[in-house]
ZASEZA-686840 format. One record per residue: residue in three letters; chain; x, y, z of N, C-alpha, C in turn. Coordinates in steps of 0.1 Angstrom, whole numbers. Example, Ala and Ser with C-alpha at 12.3 -4.5 7.8 and 13.67 -1.06 7.14 Angstrom:
% residues 2
+-----+----+-------+-------+-------+-------+-------+-------+-------+-------+-------+
!  aa ! ch !  n.c1 !  n.c2 !  n.c3 ! ca.c1 ! ca.c2 ! ca.c3 !  c.c1 !  c.c2 !  c.c3 !
+-----+----+-------+-------+-------+-------+-------+-------+-------+-------+-------+
! ALA !  A !   132 !   -57 !    78 !   123 !   -45 !    78 !   132 !   -33 !    78 !
! SER !  A !   128 !   -22 !    71 !   137 !   -11 !    71 !   129 !     0 !    79 !
+-----+----+-------+-------+-------+-------+-------+-------+-------+-------+-------+
//
This chain:
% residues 228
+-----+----+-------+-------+-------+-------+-------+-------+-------+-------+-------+
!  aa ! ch !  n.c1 !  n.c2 !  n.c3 ! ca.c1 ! ca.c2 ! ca.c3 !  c.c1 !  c.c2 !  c.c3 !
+-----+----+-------+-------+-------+-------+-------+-------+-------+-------+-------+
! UNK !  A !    37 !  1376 !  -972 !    38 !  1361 !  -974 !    49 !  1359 !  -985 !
! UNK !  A !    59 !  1346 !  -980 !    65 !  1343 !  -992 !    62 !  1333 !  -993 !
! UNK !  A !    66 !  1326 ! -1007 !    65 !  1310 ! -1009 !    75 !  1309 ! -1028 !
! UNK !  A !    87 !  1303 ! -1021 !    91 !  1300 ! -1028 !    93 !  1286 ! -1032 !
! UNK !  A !    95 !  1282 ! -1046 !    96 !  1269 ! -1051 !   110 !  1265 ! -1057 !
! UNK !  A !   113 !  1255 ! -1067 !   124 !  1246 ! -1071 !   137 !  1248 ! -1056 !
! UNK !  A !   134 !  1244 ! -1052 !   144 !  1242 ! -1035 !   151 !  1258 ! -1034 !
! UNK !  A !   147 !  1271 ! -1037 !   147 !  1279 ! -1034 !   154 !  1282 ! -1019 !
! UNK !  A !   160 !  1291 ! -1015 !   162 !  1291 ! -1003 !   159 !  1309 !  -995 !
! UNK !  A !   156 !  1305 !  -983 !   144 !  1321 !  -977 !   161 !  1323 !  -961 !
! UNK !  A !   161 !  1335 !  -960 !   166 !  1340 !  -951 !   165 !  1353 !  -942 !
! UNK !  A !   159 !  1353 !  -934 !   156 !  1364 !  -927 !   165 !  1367 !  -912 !
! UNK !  A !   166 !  1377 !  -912 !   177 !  1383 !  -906 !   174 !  1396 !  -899 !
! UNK !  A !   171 !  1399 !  -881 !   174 !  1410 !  -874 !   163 !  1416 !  -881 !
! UNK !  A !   149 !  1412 !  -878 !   137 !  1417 !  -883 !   129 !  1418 !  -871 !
! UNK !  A !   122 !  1431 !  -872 !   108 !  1430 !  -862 !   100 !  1440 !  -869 !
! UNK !  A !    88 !  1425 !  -869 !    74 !  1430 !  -882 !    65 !  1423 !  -875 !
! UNK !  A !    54 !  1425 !  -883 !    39 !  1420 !  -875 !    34 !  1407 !  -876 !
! UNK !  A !    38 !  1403 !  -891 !    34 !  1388 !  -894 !    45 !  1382 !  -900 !
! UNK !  A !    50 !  1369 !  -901 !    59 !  1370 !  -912 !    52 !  1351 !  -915 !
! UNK !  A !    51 !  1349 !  -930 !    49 !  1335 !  -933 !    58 !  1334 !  -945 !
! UNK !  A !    66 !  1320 !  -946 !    71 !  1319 !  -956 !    69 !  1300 !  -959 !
! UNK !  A !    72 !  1297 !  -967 !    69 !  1287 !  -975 !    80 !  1281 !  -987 !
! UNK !  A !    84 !  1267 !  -985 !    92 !  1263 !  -996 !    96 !  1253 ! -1002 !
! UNK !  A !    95 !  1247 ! -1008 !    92 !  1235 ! -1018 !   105 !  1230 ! -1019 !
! UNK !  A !   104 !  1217 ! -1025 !   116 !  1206 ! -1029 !   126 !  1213 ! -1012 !
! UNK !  A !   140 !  1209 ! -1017 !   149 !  1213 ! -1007 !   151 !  1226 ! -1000 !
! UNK !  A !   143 !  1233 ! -1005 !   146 !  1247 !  -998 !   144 !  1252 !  -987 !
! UNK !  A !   157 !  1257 !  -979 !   157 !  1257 !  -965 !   151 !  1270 !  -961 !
! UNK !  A !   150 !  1272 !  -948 !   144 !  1285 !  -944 !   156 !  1287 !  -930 !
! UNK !  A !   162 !  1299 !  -932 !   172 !  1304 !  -918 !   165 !  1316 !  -911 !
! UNK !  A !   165 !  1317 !  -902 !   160 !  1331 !  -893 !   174 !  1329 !  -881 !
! UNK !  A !   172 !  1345 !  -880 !   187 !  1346 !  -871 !   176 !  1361 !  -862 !
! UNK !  A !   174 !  1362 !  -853 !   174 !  1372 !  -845 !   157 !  1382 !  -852 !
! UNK !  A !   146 !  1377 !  -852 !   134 !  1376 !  -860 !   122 !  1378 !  -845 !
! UNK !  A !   117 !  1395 !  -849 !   108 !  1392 !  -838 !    92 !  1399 !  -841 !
! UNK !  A !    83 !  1389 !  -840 !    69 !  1392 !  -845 !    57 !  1387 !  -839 !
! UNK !  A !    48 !  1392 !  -840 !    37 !  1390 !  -833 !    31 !  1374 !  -840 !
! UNK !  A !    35 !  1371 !  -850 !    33 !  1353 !  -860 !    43 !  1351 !  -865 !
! UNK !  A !    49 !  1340 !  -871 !    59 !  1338 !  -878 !    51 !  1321 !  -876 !
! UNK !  A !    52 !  1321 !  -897 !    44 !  1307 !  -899 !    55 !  1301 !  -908 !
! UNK !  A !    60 !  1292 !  -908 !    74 !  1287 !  -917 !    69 !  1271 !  -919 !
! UNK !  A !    73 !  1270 !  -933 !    69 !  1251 !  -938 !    81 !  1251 !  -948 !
! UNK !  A !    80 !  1239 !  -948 !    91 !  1235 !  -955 !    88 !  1216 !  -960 !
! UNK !  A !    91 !  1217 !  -970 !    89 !  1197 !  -976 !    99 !  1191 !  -973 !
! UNK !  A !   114 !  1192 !  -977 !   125 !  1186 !  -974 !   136 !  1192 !  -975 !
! UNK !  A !   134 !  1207 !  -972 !   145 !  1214 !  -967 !   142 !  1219 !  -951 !
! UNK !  A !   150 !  1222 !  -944 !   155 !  1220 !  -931 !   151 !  1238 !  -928 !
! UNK !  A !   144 !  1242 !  -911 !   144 !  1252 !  -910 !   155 !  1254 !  -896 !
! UNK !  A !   163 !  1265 !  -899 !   173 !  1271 !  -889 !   171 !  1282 !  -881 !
! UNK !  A !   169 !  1282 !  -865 !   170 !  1297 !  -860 !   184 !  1299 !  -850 !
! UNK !  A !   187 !  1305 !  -850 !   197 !  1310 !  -849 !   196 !  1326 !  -837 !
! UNK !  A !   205 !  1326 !  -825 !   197 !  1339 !  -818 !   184 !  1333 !  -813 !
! UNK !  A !   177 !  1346 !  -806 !   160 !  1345 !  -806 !   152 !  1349 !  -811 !
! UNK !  A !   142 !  1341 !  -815 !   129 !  1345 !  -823 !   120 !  1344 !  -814 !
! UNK !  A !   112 !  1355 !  -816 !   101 !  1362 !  -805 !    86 !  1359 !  -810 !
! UNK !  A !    76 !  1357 !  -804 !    66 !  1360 !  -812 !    56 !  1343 !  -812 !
! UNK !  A !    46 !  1343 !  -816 !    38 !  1331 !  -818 !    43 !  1319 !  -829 !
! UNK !  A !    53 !  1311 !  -829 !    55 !  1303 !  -840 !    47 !  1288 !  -842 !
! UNK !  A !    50 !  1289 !  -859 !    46 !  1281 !  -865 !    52 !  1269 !  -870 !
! UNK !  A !    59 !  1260 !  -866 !    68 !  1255 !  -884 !    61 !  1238 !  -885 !
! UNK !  A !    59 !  1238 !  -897 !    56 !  1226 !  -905 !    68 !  1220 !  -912 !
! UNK !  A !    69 !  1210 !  -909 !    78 !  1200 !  -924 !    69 !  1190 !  -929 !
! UNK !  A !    69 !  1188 !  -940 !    58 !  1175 !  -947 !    70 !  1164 !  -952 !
! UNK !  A !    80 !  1166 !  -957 !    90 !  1158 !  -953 !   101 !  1155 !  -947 !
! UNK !  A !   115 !  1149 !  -951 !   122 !  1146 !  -943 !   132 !  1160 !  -937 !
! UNK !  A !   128 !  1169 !  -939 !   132 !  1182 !  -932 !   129 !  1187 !  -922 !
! UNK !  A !   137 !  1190 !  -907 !   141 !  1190 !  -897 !   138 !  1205 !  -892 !
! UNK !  A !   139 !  1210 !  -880 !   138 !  1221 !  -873 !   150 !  1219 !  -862 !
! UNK !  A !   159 !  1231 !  -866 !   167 !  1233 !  -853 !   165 !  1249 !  -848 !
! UNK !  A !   167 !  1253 !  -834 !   166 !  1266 !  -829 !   176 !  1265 !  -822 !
! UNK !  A !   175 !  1276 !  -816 !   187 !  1282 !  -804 !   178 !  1287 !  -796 !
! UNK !  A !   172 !  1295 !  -796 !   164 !  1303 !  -781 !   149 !  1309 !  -787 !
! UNK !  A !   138 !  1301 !  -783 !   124 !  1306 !  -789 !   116 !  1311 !  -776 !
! UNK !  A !   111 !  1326 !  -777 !   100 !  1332 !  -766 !    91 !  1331 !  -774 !
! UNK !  A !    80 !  1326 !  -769 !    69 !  1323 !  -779 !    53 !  1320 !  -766 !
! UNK !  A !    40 !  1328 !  -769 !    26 !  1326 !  -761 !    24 !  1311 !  -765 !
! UNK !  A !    27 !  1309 !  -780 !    18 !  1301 !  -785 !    27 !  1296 !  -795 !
! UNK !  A !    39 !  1281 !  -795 !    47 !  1270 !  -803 !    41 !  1261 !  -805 !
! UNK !  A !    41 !  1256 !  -818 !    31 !  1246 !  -824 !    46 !  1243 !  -837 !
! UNK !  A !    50 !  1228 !  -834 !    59 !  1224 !  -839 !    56 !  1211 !  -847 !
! UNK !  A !    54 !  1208 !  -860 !    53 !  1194 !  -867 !    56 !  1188 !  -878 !
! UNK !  A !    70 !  1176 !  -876 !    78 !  1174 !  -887 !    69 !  1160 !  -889 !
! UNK !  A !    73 !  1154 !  -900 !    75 !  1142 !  -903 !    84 !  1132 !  -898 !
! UNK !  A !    97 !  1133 !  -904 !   108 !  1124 !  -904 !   118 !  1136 !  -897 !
! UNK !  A !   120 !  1146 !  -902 !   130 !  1155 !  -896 !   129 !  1155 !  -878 !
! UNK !  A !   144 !  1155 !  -875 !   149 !  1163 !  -863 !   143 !  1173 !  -858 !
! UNK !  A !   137 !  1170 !  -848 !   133 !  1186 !  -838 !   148 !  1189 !  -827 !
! UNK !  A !   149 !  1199 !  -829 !   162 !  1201 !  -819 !   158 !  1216 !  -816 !
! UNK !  A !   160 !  1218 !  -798 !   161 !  1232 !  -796 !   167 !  1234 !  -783 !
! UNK !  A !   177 !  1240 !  -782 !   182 !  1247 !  -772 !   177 !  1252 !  -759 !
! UNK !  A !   164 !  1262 !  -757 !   160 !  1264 !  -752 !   147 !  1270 !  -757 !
! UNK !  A !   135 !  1270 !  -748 !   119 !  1270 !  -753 !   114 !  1277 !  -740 !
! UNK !  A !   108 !  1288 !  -743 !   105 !  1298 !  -734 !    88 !  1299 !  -742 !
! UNK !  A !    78 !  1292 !  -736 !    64 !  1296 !  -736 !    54 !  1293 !  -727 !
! UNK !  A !    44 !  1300 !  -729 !    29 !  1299 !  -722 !    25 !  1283 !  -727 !
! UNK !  A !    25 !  1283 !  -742 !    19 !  1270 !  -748 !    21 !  1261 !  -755 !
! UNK !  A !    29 !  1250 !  -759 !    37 !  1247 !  -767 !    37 !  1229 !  -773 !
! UNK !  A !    32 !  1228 !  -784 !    26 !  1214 !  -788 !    41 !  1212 !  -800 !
! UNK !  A !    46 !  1199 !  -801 !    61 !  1194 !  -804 !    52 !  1181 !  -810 !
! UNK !  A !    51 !  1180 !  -823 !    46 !  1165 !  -832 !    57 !  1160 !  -839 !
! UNK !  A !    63 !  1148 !  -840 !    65 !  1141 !  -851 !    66 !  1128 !  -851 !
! UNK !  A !    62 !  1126 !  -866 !    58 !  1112 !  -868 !    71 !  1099 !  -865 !
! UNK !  A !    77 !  1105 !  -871 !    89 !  1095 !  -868 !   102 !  1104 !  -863 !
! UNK !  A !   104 !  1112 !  -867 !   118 !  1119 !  -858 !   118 !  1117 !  -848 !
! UNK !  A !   126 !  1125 !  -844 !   134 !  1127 !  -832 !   132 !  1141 !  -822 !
! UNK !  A !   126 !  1138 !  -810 !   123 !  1158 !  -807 !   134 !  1156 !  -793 !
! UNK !  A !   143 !  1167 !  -792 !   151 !  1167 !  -785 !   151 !  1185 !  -779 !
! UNK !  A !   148 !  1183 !  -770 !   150 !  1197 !  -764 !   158 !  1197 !  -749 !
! UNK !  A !   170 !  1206 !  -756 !   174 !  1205 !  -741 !   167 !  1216 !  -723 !
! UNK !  A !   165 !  1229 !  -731 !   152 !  1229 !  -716 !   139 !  1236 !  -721 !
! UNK !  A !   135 !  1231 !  -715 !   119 !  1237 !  -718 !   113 !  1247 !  -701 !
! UNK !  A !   109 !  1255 !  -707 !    97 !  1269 !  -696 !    88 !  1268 !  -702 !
! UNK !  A !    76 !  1262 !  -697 !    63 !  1261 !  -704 !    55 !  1261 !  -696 !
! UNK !  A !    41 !  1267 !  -693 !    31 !  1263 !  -687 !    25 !  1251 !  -692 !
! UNK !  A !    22 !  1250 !  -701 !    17 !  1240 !  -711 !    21 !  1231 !  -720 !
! UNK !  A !    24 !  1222 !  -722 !    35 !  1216 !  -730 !    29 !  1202 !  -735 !
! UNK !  A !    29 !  1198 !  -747 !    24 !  1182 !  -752 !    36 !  1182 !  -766 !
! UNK !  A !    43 !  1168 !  -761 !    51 !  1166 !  -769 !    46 !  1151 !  -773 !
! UNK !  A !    47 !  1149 !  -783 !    41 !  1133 !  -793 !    43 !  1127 !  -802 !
! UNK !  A !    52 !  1115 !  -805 !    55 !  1113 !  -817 !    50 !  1098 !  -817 !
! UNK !  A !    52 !  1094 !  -829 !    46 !  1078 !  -831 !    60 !  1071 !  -828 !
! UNK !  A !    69 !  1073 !  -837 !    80 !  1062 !  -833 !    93 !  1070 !  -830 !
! UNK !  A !    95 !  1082 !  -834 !   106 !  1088 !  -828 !   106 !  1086 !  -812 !
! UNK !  A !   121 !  1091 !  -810 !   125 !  1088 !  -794 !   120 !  1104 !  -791 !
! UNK !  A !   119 !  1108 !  -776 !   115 !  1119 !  -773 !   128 !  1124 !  -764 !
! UNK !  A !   136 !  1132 !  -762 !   146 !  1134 !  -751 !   141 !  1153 !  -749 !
! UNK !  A !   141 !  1154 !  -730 !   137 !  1162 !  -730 !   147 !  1166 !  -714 !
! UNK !  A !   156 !  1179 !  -718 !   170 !  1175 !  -713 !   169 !  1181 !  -696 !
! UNK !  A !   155 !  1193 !  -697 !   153 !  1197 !  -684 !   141 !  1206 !  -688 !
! UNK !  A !   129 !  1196 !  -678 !   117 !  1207 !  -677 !   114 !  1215 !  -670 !
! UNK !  A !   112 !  1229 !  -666 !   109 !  1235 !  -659 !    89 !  1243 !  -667 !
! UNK !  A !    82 !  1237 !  -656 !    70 !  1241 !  -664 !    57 !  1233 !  -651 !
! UNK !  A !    42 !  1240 !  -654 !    34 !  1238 !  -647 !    27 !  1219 !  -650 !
! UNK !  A !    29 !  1221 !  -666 !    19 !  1211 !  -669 !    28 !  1203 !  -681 !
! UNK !  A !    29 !  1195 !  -687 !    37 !  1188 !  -696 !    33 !  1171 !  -701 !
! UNK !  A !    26 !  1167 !  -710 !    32 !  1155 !  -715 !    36 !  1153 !  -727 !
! UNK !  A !    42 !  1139 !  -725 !    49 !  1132 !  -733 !    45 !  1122 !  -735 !
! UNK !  A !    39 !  1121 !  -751 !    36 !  1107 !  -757 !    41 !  1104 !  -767 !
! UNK !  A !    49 !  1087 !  -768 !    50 !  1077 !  -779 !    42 !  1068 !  -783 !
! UNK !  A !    47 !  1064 !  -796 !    43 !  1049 !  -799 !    53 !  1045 !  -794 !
! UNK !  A !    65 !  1037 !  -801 !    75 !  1029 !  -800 !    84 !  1037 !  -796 !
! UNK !  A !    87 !  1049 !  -799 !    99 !  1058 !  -792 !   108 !  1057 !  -779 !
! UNK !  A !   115 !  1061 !  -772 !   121 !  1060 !  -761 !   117 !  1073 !  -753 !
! UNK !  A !   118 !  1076 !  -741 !   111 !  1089 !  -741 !   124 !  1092 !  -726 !
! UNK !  A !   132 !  1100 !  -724 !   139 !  1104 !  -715 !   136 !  1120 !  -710 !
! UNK !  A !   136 !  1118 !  -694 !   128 !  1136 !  -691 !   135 !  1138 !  -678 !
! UNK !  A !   144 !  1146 !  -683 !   149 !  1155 !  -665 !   144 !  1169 !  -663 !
! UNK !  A !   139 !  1161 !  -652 !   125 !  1173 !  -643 !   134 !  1181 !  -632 !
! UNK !  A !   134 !  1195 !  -638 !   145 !  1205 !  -624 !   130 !  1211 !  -618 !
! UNK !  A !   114 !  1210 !  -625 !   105 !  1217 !  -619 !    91 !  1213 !  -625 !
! UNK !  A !    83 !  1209 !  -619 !    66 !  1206 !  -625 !    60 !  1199 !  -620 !
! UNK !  A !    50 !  1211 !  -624 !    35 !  1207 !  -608 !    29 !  1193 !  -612 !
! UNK !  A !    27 !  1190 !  -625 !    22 !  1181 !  -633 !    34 !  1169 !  -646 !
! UNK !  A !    36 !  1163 !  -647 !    37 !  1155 !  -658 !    35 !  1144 !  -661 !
! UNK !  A !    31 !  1141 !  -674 !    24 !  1127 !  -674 !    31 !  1118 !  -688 !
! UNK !  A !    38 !  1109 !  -689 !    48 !  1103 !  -695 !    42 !  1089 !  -698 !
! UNK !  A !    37 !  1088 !  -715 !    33 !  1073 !  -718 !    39 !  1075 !  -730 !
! UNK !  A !    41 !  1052 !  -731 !    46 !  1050 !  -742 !    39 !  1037 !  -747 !
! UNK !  A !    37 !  1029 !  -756 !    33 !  1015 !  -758 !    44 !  1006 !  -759 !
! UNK !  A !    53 !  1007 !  -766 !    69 !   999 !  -762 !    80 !  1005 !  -761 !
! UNK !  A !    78 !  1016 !  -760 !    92 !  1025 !  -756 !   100 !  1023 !  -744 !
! UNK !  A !   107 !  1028 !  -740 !   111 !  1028 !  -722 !   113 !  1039 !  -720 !
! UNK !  A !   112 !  1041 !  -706 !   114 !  1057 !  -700 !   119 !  1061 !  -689 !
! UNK !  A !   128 !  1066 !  -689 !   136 !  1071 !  -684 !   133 !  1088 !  -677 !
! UNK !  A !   132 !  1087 !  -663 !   130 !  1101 !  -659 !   134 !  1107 !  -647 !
! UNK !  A !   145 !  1113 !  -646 !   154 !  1119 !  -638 !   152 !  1124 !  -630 !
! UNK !  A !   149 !  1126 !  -619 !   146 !  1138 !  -606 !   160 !  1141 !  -600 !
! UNK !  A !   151 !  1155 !  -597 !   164 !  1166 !  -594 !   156 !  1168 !  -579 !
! UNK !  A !   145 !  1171 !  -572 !   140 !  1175 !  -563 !   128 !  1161 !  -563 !
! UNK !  A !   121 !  1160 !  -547 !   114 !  1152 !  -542 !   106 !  1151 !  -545 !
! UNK !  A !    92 !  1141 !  -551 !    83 !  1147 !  -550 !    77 !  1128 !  -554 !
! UNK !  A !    59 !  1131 !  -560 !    46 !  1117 !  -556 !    51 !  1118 !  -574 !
! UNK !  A !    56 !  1101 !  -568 !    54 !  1096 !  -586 !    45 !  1084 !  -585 !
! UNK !  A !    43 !  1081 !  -597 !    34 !  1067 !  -603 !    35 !  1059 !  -611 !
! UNK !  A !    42 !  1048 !  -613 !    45 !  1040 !  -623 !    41 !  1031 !  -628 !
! UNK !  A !    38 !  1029 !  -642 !    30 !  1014 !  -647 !    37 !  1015 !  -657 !
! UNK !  A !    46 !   998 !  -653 !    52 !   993 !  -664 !    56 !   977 !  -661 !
! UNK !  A !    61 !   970 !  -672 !    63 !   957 !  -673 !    75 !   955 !  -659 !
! UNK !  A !    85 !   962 !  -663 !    94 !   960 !  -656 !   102 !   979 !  -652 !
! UNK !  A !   102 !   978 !  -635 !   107 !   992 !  -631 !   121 !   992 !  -627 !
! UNK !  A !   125 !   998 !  -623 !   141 !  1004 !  -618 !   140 !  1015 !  -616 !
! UNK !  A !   144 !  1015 !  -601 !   143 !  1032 !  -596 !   160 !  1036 !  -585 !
! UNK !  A !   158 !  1040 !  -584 !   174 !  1046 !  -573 !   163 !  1051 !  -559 !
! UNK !  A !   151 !  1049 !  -562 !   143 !  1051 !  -546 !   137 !  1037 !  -543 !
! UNK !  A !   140 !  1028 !  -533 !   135 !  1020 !  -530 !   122 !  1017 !  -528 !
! UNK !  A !   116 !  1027 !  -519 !   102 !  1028 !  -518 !    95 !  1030 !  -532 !
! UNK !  A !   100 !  1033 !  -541 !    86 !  1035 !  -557 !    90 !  1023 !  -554 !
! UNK !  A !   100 !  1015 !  -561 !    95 !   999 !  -564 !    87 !   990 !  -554 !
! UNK !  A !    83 !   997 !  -542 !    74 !   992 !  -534 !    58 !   991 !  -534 !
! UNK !  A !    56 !  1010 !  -537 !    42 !  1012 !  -537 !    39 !  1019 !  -546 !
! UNK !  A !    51 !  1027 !  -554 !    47 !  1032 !  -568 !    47 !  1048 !  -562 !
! UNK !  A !    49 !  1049 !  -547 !    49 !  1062 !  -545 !    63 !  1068 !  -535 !
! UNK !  A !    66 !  1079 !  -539 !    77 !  1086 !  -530 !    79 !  1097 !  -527 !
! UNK !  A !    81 !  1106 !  -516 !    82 !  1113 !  -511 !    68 !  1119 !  -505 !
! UNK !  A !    69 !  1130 !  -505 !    54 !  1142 !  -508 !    56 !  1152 !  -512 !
! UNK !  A !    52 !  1157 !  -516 !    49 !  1173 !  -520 !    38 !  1174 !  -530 !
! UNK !  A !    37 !  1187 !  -536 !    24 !  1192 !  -545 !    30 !  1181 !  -559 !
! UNK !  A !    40 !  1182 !  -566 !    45 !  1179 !  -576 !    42 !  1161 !  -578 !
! UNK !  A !    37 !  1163 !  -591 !    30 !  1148 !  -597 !    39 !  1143 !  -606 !
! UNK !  A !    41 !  1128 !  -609 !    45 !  1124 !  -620 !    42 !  1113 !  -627 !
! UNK !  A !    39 !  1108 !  -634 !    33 !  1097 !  -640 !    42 !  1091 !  -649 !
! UNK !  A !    47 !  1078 !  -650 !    49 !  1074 !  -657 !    48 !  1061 !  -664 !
! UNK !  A !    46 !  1056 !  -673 !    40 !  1043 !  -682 !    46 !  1035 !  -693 !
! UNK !  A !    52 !  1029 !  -697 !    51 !  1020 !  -704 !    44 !  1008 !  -711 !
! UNK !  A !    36 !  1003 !  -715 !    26 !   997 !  -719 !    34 !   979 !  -718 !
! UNK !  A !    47 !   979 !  -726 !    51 !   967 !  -723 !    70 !   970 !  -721 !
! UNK !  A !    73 !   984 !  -723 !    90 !   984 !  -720 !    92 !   987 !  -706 !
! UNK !  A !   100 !   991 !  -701 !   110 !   997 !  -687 !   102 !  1012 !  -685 !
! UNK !  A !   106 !  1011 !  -670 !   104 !  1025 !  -665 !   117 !  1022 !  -655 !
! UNK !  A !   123 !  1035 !  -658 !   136 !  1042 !  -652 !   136 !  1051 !  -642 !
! UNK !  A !   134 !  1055 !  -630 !   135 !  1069 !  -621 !   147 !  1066 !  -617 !
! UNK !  A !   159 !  1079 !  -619 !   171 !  1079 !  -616 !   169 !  1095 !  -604 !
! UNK !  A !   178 !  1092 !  -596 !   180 !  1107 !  -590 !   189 !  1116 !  -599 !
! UNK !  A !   189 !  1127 !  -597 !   198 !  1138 !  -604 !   205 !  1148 !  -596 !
! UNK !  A !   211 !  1152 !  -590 !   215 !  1163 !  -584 !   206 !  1174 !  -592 !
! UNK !  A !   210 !  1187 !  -588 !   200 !  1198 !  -588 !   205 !  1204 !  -604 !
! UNK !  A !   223 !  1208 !  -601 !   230 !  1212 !  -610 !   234 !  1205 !  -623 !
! UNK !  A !   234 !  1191 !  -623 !   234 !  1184 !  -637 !   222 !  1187 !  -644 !
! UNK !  A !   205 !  1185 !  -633 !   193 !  1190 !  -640 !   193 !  1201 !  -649 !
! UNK !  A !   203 !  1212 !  -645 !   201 !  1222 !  -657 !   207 !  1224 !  -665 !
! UNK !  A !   213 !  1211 !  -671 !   221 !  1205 !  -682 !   225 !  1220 !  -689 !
! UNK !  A !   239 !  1222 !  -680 !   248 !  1234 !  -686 !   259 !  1228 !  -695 !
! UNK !  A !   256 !  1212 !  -697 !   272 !  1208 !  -703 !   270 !  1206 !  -715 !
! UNK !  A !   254 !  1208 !  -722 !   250 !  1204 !  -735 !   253 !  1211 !  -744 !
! UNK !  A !   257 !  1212 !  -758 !   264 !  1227 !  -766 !   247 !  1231 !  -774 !
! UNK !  A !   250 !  1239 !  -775 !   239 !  1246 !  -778 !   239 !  1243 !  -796 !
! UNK !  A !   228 !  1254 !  -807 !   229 !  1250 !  -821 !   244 !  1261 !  -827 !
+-----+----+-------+-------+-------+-------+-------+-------+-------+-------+-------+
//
């Protein structure tokens, strides 16, 4: 265990160990570049944590304040992500189980592989740039919440005044409740349902917009986005 204080700064580098926790006060940032372990628990108050490469392993990261989490590539059974005000940003998210909190930021992921997935913030926007995964939601308060779906058996998408926006790449039974809809399928704005297949979708707005755009297959797997 580390824990460093006065904005101290932690960097770990091309490691594989069994646990690793580290901790750090005022501004002090935490970097990992290429870090692979069975835990890895990282917090931070208002310094910013960086991964860089892939980090393997069950992660942790807390921010208590306006300090952010960015990644590049996480394999992970078990991601449990929760800022405050900081930026969530990640590249790509490879897990079994994977819970994304913040209170007011911003969680932006461009693709996600999850069986499991709950993303949630109160007033941040939510952008989620391609899911591929069994199970998945996404909740706001006020946020905006945008989701291009290349794959999922399940997703369920609410907001109370946000709007939402959600992309299909392949066919499938959606469901809409909102003030006002717009869709590129004529039939949802009819009965609220389209196509068939196994694949569910739900979407809600409490009193903003709901969006269903089509996607081609190949924009779904948003290769044009730059990575961290």
């Amino acid at each position: 265990d580390v824990e460093l204080s006065d904005g101290a700064q932690a960097t770990l580098e091309n490691l594989v160990l069994d646990q690793c926790r580290v901790w750090t006060e005022g501004l002090g940032d935490i970097a990992l570049s290429n870090v692979k372990a069975n835990a890895v628990v990282l917090a931070v108050e208002d310094g910013s944590i960086t991964a860089k490469g892939a980090v393997q392993g069950n992660l942790e990261v807390t921010s208590w304040g306006s300090g952010g989490f960015k990644a590049q590539r996480l394999l992970s059974n078990h991601l449990k992500v929760k800022t405050l005000a900081g930026e969530q940003y990640m590249s790509a998210v490879y897990a079994e189980k994977a819970y994304l909190y913040s209170t007011e930021g911003i969680i932006d992921i461009r693709t996600l592989h999850c069986q499991d997935a709950m993303l949630s913030s109160q007033s941040g926007a939510i952008i989620l740039g391609g899911l591929d995964g069994d199970q998945c939601s996404v909740m706001t308060g006020s946020g905006d919440v945008s989701v291009v779906v290349t794959h999922s058996q399940h997703l369920s998408v609410a907001t109370d005044s946000g709007n939402v926006t959600v992309s299909l790449s392949a066919p499938c039974e959606v469901s809409v409740e909102a003030p006002v809809v717009k869709s590129d399928f004529e039939d949802l704005l009819g009965g609220g349902v389209h196509y068939s297949s196994k694949s569910q979708i739900l979407a809600k707005s409490c009193s903003g917009s709901v969006t269903v755009k089509k996607q081609d297959w190949i924009s779904s797997l948003n290769l044009g986005r730059g990575s961290t």
